[in-house]
C-alpha positions as CSV (number, residue, x, y, z in Angstrom):
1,X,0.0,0.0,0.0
2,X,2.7,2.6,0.9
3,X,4.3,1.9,-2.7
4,X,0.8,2.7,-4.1
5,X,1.2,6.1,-2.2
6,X,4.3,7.1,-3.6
7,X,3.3,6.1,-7.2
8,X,0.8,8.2,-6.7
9,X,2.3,11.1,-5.4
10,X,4.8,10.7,-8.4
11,X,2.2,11.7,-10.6
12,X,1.8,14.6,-8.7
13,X,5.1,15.3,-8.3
14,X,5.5,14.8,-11.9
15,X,3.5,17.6,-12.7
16,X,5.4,20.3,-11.1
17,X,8.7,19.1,-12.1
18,X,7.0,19.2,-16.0
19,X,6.1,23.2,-14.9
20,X,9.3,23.6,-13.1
21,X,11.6,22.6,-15.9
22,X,9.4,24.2,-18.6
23,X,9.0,20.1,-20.4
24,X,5.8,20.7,-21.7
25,X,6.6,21.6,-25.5
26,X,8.5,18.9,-26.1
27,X,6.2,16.3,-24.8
28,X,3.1,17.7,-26.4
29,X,3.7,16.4,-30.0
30,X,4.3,13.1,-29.3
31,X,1.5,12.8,-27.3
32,X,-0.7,14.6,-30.3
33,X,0.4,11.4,-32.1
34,X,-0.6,9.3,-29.4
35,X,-3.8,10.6,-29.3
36,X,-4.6,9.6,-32.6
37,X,-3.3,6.3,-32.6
38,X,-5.8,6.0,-29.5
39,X,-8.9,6.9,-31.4
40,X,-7.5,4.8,-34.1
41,X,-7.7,2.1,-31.9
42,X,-10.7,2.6,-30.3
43,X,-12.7,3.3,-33.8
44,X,-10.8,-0.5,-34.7
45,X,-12.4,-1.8,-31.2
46,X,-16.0,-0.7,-31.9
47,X,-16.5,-2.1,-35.4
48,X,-14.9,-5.4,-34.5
49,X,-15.9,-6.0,-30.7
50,X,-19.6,-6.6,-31.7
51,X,-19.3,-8.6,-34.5
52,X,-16.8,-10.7,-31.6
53,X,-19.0,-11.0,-28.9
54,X,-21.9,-12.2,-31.2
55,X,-20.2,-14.7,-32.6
56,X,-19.0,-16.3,-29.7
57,X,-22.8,-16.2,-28.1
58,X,-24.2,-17.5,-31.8
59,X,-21.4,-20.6,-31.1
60,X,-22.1,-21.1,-27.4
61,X,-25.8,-20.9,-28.1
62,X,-26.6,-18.2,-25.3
63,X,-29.5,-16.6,-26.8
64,X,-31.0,-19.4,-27.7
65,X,-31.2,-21.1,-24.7
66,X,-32.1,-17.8,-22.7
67,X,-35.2,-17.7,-25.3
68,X,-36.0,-21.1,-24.3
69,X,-35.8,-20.0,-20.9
70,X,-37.4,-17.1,-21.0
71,X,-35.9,-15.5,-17.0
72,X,-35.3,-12.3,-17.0
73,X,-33.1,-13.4,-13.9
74,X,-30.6,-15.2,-16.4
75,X,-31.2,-12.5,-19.0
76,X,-29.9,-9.8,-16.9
77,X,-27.2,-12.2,-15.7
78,X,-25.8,-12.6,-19.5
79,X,-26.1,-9.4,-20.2
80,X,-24.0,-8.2,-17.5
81,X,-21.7,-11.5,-18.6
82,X,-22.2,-9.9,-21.6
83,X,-21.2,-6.1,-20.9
84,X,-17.8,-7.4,-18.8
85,X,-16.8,-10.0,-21.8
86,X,-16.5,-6.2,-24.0
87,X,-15.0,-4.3,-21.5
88,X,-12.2,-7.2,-21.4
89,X,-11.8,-6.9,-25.0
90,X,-11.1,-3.2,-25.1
91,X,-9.0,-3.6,-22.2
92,X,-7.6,-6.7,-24.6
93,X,-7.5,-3.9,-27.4
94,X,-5.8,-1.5,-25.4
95,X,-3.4,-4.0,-24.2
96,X,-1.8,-4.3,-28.3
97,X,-2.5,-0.7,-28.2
98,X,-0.1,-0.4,-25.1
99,X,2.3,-2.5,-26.3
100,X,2.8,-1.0,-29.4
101,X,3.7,2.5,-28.1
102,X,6.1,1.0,-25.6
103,X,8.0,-0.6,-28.9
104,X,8.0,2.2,-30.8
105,X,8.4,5.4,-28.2
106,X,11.1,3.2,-26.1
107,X,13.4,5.8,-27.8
108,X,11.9,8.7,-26.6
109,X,10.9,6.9,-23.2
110,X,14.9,6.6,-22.7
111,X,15.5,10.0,-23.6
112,X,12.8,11.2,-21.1
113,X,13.9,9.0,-18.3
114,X,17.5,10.2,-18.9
115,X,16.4,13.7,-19.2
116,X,14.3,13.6,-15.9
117,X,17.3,12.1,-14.0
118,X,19.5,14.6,-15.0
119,X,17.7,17.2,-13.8
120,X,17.0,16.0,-10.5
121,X,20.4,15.7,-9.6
122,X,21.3,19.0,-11.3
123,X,23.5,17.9,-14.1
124,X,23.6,18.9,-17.8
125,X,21.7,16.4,-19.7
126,X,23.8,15.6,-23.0
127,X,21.8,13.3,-25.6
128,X,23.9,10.1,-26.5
129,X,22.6,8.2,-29.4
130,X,24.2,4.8,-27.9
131,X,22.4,5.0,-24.4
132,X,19.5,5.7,-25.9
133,X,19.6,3.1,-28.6
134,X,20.8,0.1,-25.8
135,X,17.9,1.6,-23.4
136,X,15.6,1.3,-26.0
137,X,16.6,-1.7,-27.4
138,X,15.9,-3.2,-23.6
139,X,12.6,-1.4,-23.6
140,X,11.7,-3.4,-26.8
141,X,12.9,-6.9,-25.5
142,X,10.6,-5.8,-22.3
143,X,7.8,-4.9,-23.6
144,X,8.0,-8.0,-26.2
145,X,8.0,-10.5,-23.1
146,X,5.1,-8.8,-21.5
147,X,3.1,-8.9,-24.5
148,X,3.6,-12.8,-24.4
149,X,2.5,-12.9,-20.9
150,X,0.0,-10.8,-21.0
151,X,-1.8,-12.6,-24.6
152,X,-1.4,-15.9,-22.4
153,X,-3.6,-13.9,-19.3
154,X,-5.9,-12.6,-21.6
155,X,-7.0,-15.7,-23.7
156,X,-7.7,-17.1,-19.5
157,X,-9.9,-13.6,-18.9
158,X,-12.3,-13.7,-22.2
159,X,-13.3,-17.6,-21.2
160,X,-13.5,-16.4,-17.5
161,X,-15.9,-13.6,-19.1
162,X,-18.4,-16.0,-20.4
163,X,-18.9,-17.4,-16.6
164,X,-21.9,-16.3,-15.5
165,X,-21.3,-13.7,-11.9
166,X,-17.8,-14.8,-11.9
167,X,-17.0,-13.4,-15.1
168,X,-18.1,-9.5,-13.5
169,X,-14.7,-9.4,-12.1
170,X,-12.6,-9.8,-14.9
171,X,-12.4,-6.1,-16.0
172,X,-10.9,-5.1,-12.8
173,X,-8.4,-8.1,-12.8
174,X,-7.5,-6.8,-16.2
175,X,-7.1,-3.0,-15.1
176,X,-4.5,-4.2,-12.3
177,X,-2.9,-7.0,-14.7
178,X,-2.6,-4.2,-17.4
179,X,-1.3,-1.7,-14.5
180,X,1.1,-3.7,-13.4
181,X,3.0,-4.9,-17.0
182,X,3.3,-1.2,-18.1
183,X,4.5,0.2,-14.8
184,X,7.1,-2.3,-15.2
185,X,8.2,-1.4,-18.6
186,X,8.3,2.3,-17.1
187,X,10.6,1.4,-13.9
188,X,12.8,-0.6,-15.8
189,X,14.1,2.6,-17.7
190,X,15.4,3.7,-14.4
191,X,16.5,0.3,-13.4
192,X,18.3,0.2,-16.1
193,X,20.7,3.5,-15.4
194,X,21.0,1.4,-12.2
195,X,22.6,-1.2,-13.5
196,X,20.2,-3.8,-12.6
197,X,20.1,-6.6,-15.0
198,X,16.3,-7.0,-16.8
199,X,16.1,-10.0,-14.7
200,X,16.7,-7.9,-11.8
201,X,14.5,-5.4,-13.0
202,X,11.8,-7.5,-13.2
203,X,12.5,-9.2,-10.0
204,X,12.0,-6.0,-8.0
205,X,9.3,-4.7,-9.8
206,X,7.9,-8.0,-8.5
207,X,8.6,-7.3,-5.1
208,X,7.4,-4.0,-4.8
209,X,4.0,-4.5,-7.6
210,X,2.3,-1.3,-6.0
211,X,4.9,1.2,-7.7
212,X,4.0,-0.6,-10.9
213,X,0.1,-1.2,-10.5
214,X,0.3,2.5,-9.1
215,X,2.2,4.0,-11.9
216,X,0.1,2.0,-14.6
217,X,-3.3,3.1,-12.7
218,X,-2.5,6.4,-13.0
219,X,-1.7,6.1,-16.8
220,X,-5.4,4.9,-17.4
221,X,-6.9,7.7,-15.4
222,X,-4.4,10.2,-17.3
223,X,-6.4,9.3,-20.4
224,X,-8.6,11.9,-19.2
225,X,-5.8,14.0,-20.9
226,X,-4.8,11.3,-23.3
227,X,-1.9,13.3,-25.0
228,X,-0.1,13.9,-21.6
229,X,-0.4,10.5,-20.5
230,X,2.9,8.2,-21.6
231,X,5.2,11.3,-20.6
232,X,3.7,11.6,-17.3
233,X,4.1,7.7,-16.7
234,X,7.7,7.9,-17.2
235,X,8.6,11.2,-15.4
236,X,6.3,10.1,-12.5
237,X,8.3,6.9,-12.6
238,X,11.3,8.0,-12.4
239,X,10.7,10.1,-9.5
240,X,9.3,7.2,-7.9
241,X,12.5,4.5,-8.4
242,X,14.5,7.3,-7.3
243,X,12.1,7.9,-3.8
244,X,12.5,4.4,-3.3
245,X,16.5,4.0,-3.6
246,X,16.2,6.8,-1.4
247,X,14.4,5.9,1.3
């Protein structure tokens, strides 16, 4: 719980050091791009998550059987069932979504978390194309092995869906699962200026899952402000690896 707390107070933190050091124009950009790519997405989601979720109730037979039934007890029951199984697929959805930016920003996420430690402990930052390039290139092989992981949890989640009652949890299993793979990916920037093997990386982002699930929370609820949202996730954790090794 207390690394929850200082994930989120990260985010706070993160948006006075973005006033502070005057970061705002060079983050806005990228994050106009992002912002596209999300309604992209989401656009890609609604034509297609329909056309999903009826086909898998044409092959289980749902409405059928509920027809045959006729209860409005199990009708309201499925279509609940019904309502989680697509909020799991856009979380599914934003999941690739996810993914994708971390493999193509890892550049600029290496830059940012360089940029961010430099200026908390007062030095010049000087851009080097080879740190970047081997941070990113970890970033990549990072967020490529939580994609794998996360496909494998998600495939478990959309038959889970389909359970009538205890399928209604699987959104907010998702949220946290989803939380806690992109806080990791957004540590492990600042792991990696550390030193800390990936292995390593992953290992204490294990141990400590509330900076991660914290840090990856607050990227959902950033959405809000979709633009802002990936910069603030790795300013904020930065700040919070460095509270950490500090206290």
């Amino acid at each position: 719980m207390k690394e929850i707390v200082i994930a989120f107070r990260s985010w706070q933190e993160a948006r006075h050091f973005i006033q502070r050091h005057h970061l705002l124009k060079g983050i806005v950009w990228p994050g106009i791009l992002y912002t596209l790519f999300s309604i992209l997405f989401l656009i890609l989601f609604f034509i297609s998550s329909n056309d999903a979720v009826s086909w898998m109730s044409e092959k289980i037979g749902i409405e059928q059987w509920l027809q045959r039934e006729r209860s409005e007890w199990l009708s309201f029951i499925f279509v609940m069932n019904g309502m989680m199984l697509r909020l799991v697929l856009l979380l599914f959805y934003f999941s690739l979504f996810k993914n994708l930016i971390l493999i193509i920003g890892s550049p600029a996420f290496a830059f940012l978390s360089e940029k961010t430690e430099a200026l908390l402990e007062g030095k010049e930052h000087h851009f080097n194309w080879e740190e970047v390039g081997v941070d990113a290139k970890r970033g990549i092989r990072l967020a490529l092995q939580n994609s794998g992981k996360e496909l494998l949890n998600f495939a478990g989640l959309i038959l889970l869906a389909i359970v009538p009652l205890a399928g209604w949890i699987t959104p907010l299993i998702a949220i946290l699962m989803q939380g806690y793979y992109f806080g990791v990916s957004m540590l492990d920037y600042s792991f990696a200026r550390h030193k800390l093997t990936l292995e390593q990386s992953v290992r204490f982002s294990s141990h400590h899952k509330g900076l991660a699930i914290g840090n990856g929370i607050l990227f959902f609820v950033m959405h809000v402000i979709v633009l802002l949202a990936p910069a603030y996730a790795i300013i904020a954790a930065t700040l919070s690896v460095r509270q950490v090794k500090q206290a």
